[in-house]
N, CA, C and O atoms as a GROMACS GRO file, in nm:
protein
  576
    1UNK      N    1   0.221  -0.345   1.248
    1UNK     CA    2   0.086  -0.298   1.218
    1UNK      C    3   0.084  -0.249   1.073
    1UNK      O    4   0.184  -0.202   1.020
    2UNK      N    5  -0.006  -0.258   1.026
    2UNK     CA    6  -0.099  -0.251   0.856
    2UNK      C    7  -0.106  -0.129   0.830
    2UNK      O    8  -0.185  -0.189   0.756
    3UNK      N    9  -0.108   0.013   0.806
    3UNK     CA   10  -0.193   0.091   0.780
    3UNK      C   11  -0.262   0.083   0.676
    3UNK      O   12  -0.192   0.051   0.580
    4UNK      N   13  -0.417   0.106   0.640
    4UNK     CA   14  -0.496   0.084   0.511
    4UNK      C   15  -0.599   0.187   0.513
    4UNK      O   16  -0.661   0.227   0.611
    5UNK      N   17  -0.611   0.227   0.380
    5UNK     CA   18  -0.702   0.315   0.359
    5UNK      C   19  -0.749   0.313   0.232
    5UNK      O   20  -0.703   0.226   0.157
    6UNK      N   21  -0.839   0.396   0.184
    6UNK     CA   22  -0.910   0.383   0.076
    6UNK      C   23  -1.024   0.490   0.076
    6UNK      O   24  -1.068   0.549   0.175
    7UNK      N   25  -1.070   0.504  -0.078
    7UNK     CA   26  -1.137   0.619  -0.145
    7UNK      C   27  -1.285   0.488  -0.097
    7UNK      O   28  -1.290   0.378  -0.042
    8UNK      N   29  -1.404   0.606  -0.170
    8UNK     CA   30  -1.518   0.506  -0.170
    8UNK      C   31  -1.514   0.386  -0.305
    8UNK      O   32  -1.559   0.272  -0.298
    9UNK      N   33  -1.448   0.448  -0.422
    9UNK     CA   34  -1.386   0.308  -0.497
    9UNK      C   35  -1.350   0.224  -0.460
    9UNK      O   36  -1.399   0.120  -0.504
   10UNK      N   37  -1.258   0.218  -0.371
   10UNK     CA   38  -1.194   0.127  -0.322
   10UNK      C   39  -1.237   0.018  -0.163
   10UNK      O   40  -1.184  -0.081  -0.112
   11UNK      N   41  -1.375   0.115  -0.126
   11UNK     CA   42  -1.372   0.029  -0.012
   11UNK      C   43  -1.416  -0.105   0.007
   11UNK      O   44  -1.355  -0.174   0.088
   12UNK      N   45  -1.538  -0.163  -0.071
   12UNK     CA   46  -1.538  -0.301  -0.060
   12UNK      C   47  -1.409  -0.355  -0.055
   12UNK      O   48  -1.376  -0.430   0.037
   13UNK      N   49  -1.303  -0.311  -0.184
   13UNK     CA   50  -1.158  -0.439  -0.198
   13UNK      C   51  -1.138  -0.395  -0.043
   13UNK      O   52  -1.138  -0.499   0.023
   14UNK      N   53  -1.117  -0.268   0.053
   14UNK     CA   54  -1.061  -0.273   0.127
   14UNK      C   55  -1.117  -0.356   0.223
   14UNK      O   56  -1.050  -0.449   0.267
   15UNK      N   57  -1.231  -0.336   0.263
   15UNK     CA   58  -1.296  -0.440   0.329
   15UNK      C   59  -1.202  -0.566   0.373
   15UNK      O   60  -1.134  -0.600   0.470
   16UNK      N   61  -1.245  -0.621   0.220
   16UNK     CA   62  -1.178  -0.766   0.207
   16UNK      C   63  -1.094  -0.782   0.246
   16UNK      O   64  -1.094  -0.869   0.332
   17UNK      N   65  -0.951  -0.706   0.211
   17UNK     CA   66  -0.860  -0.700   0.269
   17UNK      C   67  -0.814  -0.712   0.402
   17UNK      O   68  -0.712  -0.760   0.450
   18UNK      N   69  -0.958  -0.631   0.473
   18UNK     CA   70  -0.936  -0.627   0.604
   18UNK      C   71  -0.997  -0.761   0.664
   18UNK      O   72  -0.983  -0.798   0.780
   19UNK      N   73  -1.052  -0.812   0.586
   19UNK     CA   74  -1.048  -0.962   0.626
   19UNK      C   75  -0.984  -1.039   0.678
   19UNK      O   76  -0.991  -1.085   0.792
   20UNK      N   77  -0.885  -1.068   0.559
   20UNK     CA   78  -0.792  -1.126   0.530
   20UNK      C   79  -0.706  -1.086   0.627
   20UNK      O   80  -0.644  -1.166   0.697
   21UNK      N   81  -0.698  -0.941   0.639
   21UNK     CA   82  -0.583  -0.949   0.722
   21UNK      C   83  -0.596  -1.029   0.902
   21UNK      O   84  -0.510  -1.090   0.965
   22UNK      N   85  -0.735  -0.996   0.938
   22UNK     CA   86  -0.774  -1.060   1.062
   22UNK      C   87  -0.741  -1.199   1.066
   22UNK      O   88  -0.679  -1.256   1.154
   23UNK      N   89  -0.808  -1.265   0.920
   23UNK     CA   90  -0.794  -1.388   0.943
   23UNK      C   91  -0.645  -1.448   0.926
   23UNK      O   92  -0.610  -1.564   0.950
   24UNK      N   93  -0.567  -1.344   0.879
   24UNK     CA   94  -0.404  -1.369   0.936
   24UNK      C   95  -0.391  -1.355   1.055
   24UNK      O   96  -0.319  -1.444   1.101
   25UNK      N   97  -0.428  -1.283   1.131
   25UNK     CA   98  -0.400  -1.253   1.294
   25UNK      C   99  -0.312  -1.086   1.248
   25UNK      O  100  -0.264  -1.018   1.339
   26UNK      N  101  -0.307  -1.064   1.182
   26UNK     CA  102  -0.231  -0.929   1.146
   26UNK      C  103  -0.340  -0.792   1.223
   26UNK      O  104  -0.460  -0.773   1.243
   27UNK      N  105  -0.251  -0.744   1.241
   27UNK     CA  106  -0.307  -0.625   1.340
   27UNK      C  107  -0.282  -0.493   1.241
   27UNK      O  108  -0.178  -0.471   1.180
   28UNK      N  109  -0.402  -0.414   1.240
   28UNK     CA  110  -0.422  -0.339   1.068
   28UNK      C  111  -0.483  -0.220   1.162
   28UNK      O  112  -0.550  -0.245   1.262
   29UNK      N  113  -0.445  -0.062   1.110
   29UNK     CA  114  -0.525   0.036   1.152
   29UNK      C  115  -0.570   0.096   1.046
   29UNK      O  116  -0.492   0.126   0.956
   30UNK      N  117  -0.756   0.136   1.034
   30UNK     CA  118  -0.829   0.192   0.886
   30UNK      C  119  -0.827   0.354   0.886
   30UNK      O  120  -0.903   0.424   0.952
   31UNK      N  121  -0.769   0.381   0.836
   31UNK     CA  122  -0.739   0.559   0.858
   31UNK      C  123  -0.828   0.569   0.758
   31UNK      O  124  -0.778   0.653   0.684
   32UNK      N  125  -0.987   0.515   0.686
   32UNK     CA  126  -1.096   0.554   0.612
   32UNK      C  127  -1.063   0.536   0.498
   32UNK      O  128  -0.943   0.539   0.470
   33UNK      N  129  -1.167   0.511   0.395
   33UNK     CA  130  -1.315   0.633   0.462
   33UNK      C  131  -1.369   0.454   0.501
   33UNK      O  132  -1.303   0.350   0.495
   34UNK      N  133  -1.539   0.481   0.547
   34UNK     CA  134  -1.539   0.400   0.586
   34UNK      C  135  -1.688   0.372   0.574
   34UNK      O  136  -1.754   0.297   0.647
   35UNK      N  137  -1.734   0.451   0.464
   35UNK     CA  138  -1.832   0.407   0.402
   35UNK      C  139  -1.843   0.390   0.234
   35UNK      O  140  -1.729   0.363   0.197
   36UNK      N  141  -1.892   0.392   0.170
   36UNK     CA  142  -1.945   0.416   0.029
   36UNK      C  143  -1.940   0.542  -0.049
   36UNK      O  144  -1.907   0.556  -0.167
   37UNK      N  145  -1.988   0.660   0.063
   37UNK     CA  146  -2.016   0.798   0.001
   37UNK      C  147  -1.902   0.885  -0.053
   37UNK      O  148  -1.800   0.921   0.006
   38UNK      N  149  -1.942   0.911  -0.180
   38UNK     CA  150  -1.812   0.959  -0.270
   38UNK      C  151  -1.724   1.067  -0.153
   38UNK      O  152  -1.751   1.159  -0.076
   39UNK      N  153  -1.638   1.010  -0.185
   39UNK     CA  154  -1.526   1.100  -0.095
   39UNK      C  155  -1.378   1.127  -0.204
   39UNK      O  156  -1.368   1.117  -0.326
   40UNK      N  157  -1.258   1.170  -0.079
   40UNK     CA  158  -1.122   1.211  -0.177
   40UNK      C  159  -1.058   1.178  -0.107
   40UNK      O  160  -1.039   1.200   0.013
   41UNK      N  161  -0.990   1.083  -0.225
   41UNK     CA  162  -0.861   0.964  -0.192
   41UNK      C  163  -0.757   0.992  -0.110
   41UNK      O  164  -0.709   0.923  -0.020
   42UNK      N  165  -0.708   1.162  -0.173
   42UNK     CA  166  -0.621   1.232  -0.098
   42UNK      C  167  -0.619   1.186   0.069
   42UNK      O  168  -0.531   1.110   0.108
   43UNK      N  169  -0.704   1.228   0.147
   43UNK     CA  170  -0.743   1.242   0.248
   43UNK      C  171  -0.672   1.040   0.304
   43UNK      O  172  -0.588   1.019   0.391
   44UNK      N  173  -0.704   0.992   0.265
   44UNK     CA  174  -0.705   0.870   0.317
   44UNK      C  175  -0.539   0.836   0.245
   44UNK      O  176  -0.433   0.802   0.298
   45UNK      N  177  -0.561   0.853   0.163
   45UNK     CA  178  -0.400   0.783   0.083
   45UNK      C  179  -0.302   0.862   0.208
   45UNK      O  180  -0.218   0.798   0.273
   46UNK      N  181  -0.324   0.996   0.228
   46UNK     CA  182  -0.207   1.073   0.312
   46UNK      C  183  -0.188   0.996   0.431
   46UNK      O  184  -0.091   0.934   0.476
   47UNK      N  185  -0.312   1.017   0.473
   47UNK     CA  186  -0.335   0.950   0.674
   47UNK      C  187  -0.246   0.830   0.690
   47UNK      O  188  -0.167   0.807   0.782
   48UNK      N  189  -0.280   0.732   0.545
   48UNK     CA  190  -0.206   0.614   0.554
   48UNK      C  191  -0.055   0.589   0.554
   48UNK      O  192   0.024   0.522   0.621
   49UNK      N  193  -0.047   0.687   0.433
   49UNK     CA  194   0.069   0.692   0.413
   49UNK      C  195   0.169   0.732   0.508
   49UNK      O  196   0.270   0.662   0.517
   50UNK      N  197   0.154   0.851   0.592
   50UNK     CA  198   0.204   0.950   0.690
   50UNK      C  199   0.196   0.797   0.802
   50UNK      O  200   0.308   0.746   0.806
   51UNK      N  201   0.125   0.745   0.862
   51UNK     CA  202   0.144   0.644   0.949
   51UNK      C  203   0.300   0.521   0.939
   51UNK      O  204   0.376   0.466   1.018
   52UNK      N  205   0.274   0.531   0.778
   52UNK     CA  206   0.372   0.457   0.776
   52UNK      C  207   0.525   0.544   0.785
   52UNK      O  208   0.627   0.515   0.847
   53UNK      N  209   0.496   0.660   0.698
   53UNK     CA  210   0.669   0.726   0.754
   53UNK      C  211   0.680   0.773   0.836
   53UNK      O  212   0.793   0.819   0.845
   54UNK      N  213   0.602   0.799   0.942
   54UNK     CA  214   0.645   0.821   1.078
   54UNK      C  215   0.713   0.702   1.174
   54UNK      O  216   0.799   0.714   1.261
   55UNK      N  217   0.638   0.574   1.125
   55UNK     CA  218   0.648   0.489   1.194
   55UNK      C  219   0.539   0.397   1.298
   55UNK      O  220   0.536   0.279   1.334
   56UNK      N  221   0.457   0.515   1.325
   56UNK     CA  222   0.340   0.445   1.341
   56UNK      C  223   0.287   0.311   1.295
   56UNK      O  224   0.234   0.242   1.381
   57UNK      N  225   0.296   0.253   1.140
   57UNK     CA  226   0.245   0.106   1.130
   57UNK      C  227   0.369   0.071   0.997
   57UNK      O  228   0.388   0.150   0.904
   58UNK      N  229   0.454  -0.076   1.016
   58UNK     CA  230   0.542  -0.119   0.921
   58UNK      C  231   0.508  -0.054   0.825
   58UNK      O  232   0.550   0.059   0.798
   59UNK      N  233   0.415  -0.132   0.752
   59UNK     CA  234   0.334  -0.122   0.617
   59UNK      C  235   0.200  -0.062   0.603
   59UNK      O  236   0.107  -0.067   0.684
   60UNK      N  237   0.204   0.005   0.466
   60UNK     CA  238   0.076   0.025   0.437
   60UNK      C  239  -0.002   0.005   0.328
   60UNK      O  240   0.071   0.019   0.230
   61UNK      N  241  -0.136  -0.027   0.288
   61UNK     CA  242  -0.203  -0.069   0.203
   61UNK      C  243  -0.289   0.034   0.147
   61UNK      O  244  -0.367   0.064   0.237
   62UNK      N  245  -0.326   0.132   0.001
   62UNK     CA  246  -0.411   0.173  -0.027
   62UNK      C  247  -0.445   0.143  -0.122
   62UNK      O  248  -0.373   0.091  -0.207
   63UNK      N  249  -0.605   0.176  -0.137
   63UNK     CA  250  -0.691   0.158  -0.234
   63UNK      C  251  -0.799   0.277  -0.304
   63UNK      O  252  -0.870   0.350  -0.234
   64UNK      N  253  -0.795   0.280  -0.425
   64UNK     CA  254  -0.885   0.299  -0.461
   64UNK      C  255  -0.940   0.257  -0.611
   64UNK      O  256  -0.902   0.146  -0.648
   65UNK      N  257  -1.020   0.328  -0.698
   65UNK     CA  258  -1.058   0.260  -0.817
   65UNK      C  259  -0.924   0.213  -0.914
   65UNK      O  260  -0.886   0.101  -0.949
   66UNK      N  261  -0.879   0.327  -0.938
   66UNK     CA  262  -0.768   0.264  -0.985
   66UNK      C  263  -0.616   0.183  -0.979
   66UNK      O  264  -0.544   0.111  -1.047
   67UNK      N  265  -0.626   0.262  -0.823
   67UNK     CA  266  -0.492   0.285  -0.768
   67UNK      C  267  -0.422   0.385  -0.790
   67UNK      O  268  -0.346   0.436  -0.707
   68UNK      N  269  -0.441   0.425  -0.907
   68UNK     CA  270  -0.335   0.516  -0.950
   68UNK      C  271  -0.301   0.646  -0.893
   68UNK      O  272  -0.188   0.696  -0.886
   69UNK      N  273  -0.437   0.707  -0.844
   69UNK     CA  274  -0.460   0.830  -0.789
   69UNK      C  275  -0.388   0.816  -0.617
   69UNK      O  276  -0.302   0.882  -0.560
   70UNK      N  277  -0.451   0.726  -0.584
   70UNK     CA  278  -0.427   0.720  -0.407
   70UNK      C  279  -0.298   0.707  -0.376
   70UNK      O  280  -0.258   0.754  -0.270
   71UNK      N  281  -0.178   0.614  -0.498
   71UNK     CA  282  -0.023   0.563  -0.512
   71UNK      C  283   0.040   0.684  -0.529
   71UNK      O  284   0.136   0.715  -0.458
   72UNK      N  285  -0.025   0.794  -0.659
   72UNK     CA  286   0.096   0.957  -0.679
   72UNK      C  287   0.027   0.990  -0.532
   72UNK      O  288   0.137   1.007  -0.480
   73UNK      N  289  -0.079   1.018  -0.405
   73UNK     CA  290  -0.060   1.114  -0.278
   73UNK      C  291   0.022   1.001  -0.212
   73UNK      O  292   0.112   1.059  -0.152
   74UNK      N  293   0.035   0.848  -0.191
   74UNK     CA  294   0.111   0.807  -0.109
   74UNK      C  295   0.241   0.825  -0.107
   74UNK      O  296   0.310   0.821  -0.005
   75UNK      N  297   0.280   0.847  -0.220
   75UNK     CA  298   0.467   0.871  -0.317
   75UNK      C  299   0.468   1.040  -0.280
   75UNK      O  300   0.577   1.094  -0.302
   76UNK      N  301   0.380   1.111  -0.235
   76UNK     CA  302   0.389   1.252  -0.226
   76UNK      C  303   0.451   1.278  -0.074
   76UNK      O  304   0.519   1.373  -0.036
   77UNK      N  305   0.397   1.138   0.012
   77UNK     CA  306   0.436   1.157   0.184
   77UNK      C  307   0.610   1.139   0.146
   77UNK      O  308   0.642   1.047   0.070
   78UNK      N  309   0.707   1.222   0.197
   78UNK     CA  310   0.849   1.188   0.217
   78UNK      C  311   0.873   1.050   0.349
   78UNK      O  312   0.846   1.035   0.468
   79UNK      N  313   0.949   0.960   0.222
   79UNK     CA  314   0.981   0.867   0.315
   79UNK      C  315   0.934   0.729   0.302
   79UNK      O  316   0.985   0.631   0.355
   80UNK      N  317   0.809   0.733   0.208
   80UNK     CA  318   0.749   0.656   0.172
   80UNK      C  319   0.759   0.588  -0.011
   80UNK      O  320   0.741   0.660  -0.108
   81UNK      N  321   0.774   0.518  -0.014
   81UNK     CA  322   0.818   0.448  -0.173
   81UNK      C  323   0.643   0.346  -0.166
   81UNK      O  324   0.629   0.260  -0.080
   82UNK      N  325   0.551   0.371  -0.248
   82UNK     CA  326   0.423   0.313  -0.301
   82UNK      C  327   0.419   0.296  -0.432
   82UNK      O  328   0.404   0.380  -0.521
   83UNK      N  329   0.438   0.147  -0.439
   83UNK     CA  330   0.400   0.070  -0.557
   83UNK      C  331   0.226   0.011  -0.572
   83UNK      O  332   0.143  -0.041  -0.497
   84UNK      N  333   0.232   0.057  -0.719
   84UNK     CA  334   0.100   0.025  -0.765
   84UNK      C  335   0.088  -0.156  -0.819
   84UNK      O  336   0.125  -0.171  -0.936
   85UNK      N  337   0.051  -0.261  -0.763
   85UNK     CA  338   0.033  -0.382  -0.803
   85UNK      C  339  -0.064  -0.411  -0.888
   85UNK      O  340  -0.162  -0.338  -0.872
   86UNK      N  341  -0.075  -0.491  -0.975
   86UNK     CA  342  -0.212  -0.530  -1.034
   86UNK      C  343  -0.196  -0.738  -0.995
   86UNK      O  344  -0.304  -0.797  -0.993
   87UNK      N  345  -0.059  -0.828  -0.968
   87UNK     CA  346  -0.039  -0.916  -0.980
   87UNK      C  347   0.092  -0.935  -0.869
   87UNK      O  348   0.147  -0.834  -0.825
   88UNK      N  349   0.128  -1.046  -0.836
   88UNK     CA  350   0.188  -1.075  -0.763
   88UNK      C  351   0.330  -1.051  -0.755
   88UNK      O  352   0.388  -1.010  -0.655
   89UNK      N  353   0.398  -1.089  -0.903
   89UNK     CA  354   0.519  -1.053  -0.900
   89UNK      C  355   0.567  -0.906  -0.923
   89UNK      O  356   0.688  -0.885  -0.934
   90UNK      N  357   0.487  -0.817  -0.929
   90UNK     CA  358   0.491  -0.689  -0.883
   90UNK      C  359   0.569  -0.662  -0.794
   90UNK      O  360   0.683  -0.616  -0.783
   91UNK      N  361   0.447  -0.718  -0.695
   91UNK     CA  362   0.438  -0.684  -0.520
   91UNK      C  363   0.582  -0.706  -0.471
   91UNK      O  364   0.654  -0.619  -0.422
   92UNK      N  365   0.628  -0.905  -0.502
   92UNK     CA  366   0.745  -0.959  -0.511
   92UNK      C  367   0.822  -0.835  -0.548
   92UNK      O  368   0.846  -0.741  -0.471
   93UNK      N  369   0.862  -0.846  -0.691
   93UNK     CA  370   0.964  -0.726  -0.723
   93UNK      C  371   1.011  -0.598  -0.637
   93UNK      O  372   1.124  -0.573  -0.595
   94UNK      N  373   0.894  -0.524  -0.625
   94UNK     CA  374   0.915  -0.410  -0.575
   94UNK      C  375   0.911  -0.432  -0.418
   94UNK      O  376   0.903  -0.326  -0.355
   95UNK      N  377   0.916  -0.542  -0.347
   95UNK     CA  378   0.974  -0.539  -0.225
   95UNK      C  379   1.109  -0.588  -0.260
   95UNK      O  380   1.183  -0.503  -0.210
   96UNK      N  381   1.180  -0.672  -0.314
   96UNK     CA  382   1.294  -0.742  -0.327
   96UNK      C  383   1.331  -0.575  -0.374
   96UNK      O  384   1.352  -0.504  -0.275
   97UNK      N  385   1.340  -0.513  -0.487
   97UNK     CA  386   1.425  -0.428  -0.501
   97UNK      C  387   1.415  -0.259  -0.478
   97UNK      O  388   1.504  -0.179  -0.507
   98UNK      N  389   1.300  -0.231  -0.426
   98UNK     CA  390   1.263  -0.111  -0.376
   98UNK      C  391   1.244  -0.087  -0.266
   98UNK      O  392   1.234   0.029  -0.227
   99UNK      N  393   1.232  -0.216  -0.166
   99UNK     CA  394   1.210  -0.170  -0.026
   99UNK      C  395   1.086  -0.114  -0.047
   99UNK      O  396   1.045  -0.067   0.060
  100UNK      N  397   0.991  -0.095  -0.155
  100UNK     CA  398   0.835  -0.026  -0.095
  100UNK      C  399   0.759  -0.099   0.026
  100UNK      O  400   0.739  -0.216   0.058
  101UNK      N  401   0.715   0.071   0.095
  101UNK     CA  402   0.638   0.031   0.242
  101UNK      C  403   0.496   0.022   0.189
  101UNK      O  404   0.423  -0.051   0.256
  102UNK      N  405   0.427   0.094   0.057
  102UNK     CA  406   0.337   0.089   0.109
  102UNK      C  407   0.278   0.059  -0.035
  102UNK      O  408   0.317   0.131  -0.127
  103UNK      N  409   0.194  -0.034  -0.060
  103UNK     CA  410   0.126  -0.116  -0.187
  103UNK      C  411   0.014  -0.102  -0.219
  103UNK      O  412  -0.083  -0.157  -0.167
  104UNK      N  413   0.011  -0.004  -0.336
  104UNK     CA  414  -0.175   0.025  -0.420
  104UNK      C  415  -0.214  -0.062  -0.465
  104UNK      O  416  -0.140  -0.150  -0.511
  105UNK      N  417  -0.357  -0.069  -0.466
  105UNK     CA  418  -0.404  -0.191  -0.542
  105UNK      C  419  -0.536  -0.106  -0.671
  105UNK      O  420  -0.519   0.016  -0.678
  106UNK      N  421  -0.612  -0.142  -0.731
  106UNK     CA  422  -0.730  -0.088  -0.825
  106UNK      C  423  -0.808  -0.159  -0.763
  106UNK      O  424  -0.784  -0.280  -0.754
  107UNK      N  425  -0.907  -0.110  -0.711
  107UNK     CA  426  -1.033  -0.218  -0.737
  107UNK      C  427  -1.099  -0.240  -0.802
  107UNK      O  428  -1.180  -0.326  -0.769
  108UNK      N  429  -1.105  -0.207  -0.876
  108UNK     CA  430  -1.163  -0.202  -0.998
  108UNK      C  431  -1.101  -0.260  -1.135
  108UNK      O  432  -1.160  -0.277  -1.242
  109UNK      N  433  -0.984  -0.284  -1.108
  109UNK     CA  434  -0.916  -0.398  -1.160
  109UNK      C  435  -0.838  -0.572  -1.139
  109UNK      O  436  -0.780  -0.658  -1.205
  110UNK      N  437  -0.890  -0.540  -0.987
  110UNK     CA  438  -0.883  -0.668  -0.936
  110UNK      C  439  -0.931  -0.754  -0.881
  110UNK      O  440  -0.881  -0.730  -0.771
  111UNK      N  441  -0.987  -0.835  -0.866
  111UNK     CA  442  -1.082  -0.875  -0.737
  111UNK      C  443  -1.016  -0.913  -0.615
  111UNK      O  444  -0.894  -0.899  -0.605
  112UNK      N  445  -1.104  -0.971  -0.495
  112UNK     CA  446  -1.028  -0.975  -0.381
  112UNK      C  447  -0.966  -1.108  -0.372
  112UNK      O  448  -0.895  -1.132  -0.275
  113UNK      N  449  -0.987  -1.202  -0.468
  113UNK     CA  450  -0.867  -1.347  -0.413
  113UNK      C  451  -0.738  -1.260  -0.487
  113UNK      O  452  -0.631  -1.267  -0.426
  114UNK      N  453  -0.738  -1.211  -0.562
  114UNK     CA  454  -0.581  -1.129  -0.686
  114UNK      C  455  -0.544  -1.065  -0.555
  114UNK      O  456  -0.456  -1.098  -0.475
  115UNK      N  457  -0.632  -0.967  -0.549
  115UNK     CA  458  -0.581  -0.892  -0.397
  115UNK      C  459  -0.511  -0.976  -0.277
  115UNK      O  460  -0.389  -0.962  -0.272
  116UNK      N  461  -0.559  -1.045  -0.197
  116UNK     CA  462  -0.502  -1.102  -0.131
  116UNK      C  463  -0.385  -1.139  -0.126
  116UNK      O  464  -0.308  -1.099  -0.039
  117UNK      N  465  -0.347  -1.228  -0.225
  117UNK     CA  466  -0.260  -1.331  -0.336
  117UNK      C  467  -0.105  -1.197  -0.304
  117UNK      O  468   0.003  -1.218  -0.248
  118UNK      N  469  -0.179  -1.023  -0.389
  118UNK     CA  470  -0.073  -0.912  -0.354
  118UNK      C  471  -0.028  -0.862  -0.214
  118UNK      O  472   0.073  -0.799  -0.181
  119UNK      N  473  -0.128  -0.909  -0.144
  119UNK     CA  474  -0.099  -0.863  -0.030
  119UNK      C  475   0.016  -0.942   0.054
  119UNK      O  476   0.110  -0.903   0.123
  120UNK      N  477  -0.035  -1.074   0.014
  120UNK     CA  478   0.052  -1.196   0.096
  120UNK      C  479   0.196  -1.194   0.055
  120UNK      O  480   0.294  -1.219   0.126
  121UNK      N  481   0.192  -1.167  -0.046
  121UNK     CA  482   0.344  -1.174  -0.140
  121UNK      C  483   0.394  -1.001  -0.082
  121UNK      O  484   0.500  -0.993  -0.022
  122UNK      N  485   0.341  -0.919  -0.097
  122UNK     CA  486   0.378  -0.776  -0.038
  122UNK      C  487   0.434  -0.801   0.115
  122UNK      O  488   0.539  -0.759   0.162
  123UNK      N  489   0.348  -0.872   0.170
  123UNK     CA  490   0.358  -0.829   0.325
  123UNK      C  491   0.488  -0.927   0.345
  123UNK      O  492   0.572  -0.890   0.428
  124UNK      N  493   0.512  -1.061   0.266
  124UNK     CA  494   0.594  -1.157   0.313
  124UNK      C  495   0.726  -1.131   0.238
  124UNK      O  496   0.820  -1.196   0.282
  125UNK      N  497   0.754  -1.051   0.136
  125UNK     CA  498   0.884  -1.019   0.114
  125UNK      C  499   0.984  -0.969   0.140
  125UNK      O  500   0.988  -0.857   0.087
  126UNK      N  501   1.084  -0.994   0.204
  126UNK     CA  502   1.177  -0.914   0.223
  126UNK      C  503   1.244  -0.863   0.145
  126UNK      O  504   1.266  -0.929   0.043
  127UNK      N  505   1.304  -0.727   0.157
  127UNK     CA  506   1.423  -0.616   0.097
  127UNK      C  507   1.492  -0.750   0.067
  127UNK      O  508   1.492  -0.855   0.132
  128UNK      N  509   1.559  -0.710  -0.068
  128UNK     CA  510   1.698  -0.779  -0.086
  128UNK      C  511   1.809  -0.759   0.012
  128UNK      O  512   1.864  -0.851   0.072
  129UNK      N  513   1.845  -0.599   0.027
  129UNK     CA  514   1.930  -0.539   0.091
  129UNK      C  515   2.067  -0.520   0.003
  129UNK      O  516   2.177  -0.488   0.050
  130UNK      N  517   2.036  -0.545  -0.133
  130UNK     CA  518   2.209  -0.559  -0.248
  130UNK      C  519   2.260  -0.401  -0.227
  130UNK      O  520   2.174  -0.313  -0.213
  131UNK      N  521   2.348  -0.381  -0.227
  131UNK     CA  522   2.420  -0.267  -0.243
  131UNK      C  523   2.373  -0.190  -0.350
  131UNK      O  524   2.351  -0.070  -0.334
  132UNK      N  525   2.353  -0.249  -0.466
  132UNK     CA  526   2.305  -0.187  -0.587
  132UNK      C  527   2.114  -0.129  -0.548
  132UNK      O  528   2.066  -0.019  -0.577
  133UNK      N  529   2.057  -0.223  -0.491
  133UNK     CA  530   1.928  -0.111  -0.454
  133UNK      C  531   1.921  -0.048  -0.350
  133UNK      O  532   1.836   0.039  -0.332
  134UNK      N  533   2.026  -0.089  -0.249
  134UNK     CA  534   2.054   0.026  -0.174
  134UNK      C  535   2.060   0.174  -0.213
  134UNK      O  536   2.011   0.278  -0.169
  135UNK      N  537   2.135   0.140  -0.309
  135UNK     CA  538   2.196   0.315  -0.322
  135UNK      C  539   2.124   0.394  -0.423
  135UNK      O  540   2.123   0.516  -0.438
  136UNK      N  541   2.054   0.289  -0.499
  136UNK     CA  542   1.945   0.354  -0.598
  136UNK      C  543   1.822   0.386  -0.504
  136UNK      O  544   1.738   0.448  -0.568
  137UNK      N  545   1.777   0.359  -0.347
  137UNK     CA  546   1.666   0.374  -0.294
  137UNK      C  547   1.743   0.497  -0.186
  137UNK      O  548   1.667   0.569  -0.120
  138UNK      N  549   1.847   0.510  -0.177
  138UNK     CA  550   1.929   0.629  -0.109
  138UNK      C  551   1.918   0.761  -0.189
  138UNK      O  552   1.907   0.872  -0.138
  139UNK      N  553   1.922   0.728  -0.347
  139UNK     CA  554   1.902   0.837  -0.425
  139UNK      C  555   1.792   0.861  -0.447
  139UNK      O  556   1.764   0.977  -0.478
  140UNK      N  557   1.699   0.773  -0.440
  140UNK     CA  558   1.541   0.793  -0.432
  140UNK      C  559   1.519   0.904  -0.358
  140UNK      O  560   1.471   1.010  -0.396
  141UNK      N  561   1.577   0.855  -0.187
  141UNK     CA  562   1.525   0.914  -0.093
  141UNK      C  563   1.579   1.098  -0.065
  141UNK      O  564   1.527   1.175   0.015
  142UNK      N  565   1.706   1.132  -0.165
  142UNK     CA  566   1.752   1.239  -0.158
  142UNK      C  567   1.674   1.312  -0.219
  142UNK      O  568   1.696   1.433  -0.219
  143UNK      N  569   1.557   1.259  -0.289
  143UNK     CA  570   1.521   1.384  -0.401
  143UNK      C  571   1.428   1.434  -0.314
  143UNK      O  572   1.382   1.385  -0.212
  144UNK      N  573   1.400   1.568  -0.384
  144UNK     CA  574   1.290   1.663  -0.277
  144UNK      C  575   1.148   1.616  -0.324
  144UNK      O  576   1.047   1.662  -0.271
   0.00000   0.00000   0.00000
């Protein structure tokens, strides 16, 4: 399962997203917001985020205008590694060598085929698993 969330910046891309993800057959839970009306990212970046380090859903997806804001509260949940994408080999990268669970996007800097394109490459990469990002994502995970 998906977790996804998003600010009111971000919710059309999320929308889309949540398209996409149906029309994968992917099974996605929207921890908000879930309209338009200015709201705080916080609130939604956490819910999402927290789903995913508990365990509740594999992966998670947030959004908002920039990304930038919703990626520092998702990196704030312990347990969770959120990379900010703007392009594909991002997404690539930072699953091959970070193991990130959970992938920001801007909406406001991307549209939704770019989006997608990050998502597909996010959701379909696997961890390398090298010893060498092992232990650099072990030391990640020690810090407070």
């Amino acid at each position: 399962m998906i977790a996804i969330g998003s600010d009111h910046g971000g919710y059309d891309l999320k929308m889309s997203v949540i398209k996409h993800l149906e029309e994968l057959g992917l099974e996605y839970k929207d921890f908000g917001c879930y309209d338009k009306n200015s709201c705080d990212y916080p609130i939604f970046g956490e819910a999402a985020a927290k789903a995913v380090a508990i365990g509740e859903c594999e992966k998670g997806i947030v959004i908002c205008t920039t990304g930038i804001g919703i990626s520092i509260v998702a990196n704030k949940v312990k347990g969770v590694r959120c990379a900010l994408c703007s392009e594909p080999v991002s997404a690539k990268m930072t699953r091959l060598h970070n193991d990130a669970n959970v992938l920001a996007m801007g909406a406001a800097l991307i549209g939704p085929m770019m989006a997608n394109d990050i998502v597909d490459v996010f959701l379909n990469t696997e961890f390398s698993g090298e010893e060498k990002h092992c232990r650099r994502i072990n030391e990640i995970s020690s810090m407070e």
